[in-house]
C-alpha positions in Angstrom: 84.9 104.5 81.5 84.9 101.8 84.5 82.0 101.2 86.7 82.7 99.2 89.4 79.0 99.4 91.0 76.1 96.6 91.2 78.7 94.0 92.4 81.5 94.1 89.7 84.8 93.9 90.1 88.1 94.8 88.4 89.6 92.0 86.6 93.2 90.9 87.4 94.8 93.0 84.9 93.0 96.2 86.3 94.3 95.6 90.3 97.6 95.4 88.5 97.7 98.4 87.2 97.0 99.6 90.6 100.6 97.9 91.5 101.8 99.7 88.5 101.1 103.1 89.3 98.8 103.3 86.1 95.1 102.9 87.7 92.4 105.5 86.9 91.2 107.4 90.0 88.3 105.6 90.0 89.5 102.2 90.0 91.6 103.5 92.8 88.5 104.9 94.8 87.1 101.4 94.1 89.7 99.1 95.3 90.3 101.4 98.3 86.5 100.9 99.3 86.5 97.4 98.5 87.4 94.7 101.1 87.4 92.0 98.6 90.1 93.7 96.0 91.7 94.8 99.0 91.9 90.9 99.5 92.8 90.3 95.9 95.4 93.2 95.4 97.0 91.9 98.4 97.2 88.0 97.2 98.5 89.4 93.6 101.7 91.5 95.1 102.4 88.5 97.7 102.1 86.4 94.2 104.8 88.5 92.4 106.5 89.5 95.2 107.3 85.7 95.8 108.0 85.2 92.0 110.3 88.5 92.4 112.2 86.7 95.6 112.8 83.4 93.6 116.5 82.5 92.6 117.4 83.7 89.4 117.4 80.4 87.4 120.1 79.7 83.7 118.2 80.6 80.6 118.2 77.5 78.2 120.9 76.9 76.2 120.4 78.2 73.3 119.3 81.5 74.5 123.0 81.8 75.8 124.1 80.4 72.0 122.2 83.6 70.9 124.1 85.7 73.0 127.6 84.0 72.4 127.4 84.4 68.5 125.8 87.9 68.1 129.1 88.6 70.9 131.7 86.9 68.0 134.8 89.2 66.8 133.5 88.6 63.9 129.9 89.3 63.7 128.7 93.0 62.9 127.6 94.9 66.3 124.7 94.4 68.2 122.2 96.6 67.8 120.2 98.3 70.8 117.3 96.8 69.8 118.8 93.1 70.0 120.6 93.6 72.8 117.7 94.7 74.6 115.9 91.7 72.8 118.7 89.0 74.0 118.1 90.8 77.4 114.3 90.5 78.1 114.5 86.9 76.6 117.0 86.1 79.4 114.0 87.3 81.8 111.3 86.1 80.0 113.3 82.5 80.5 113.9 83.2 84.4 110.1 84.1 84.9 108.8 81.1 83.1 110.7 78.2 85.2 109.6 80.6 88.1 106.0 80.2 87.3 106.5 76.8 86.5 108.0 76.4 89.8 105.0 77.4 91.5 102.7 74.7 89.9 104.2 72.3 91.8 104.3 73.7 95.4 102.4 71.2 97.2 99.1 72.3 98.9 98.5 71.1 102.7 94.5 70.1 102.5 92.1 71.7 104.6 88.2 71.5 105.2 85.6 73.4 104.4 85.5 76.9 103.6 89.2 77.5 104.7 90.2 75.2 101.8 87.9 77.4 99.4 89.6 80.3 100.5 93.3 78.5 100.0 92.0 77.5 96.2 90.8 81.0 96.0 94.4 82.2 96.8 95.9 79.7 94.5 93.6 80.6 91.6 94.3 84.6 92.1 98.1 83.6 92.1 98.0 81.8 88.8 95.8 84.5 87.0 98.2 87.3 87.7 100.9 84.6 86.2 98.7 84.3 83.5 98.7 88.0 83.4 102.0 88.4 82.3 102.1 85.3 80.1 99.7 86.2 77.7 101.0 88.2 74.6 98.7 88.1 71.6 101.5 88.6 69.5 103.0 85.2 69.8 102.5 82.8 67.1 100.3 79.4 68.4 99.6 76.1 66.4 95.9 75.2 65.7 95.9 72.7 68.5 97.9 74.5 71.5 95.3 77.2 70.2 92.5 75.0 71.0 93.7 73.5 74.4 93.7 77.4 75.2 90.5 78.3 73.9 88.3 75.5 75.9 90.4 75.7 79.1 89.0 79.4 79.0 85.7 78.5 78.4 85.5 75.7 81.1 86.9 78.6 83.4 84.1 81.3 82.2 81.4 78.1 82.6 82.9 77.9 86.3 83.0 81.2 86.7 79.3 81.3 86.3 78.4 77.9 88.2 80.3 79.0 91.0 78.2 82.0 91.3 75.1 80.4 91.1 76.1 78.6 94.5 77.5 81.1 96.9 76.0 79.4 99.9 77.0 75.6 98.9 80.4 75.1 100.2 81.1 71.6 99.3 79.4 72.1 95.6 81.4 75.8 95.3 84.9 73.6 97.0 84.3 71.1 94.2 83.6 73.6 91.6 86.7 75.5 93.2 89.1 72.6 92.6 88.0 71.9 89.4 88.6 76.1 88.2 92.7 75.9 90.0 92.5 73.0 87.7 91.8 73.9 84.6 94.0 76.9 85.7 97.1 75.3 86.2 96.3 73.5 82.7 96.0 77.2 80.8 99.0 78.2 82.7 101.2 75.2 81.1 99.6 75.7 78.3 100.5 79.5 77.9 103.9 78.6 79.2 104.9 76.1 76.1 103.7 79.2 73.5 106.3 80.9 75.5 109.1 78.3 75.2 108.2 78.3 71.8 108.8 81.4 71.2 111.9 81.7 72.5 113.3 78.6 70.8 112.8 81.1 67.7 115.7 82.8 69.0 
């Protein structure tokens, strides 16, 4: 059972839940309380709402080969399964380049603590892309597998320095930088296991 008290927080995939209609009642007493998941919740649904507003963008090519020679005369009928299959990989596609999209928004600089809040934004927008680009199920060579596994690790290490220094703006911007950039690293990272993935289609 969650408990939310002595300073802890839901993590991204708990707020969206909340989005989802699937949060317990007392994650939703907590977030309601809360200022600062208030804060979050509301930078995660401007995140996918943007993502959601995007133009819808071609699948790669060979997705649409896929489609083309499971739709031959002379091929046996699709099954529900596949079609649905051929279906979500056509969104799956369209998501990715939207995410990708977004790593390369430029970001106006700004001073002080206005610019950690900005690379707070950014961070909370690429974790709830990370959110729906991680699937355990997808297969991952030993060194994508790595890149992954100490990109994570630097984050955690962050995650702790940056706590340690609440008050020290310039140390916690520095720090702050570094985690959106390590970020946008796991992001890529997560997003060629993707491609790979469907290039298996």
């Amino acid at each position: 059972m969650e408990n939310y008290e002595n300073g802890q927080h839901p993590d991204t995939a708990e707020l969206l839940s909340i989005s989802a209609g699937d949060a317990s009642a007392e994650l939703a007493r907590h977030v309601q309380g809360c200022a600062a998941c208030l804060v979050a919740l509301d930078e995660m649904q401007h995140t996918r709402d943007t993502l959601r507003h995007l133009p819808l963008q071609e699948p790669p090519e060979h997705v649409w080969s896929v489609i083309e020679s499971r739709l031959d005369a002379g091929q046996p009928a699709v099954g529900v399964f596949q079609r649905h299959m051929v279906r979500n990989l056509s969104i799956a596609a369209s998501f990715l380049i939207a995410v990708l999209s977004l790593l390369f928004i430029p970001h106006a600089p700004q001073q002080g603590s206005t610019e950690i809040m900005s690379l707070a934004s950014e961070s909370r927008g690429l974790e709830s892309a990370l959110a729906y680009l991680v699937d355990d199920s997808q297969a991952m060579d030993l060194d994508t597998a790595g890149r992954i596994a100490s990109y994570e690790d630097r984050i955690a290490a962050l995650d702790v320095a940056i706590s340690e220094h609440p008050e020290k703006i310039e140390i916690r911007k520095t720090m702050m930088q570094e985690r959106v950039r390590l970020l946008r690293g796991l992001v890529e990272a997560r997003s060629e296991t993707m491609m790979a993935a469907l290039r298996t289609y």
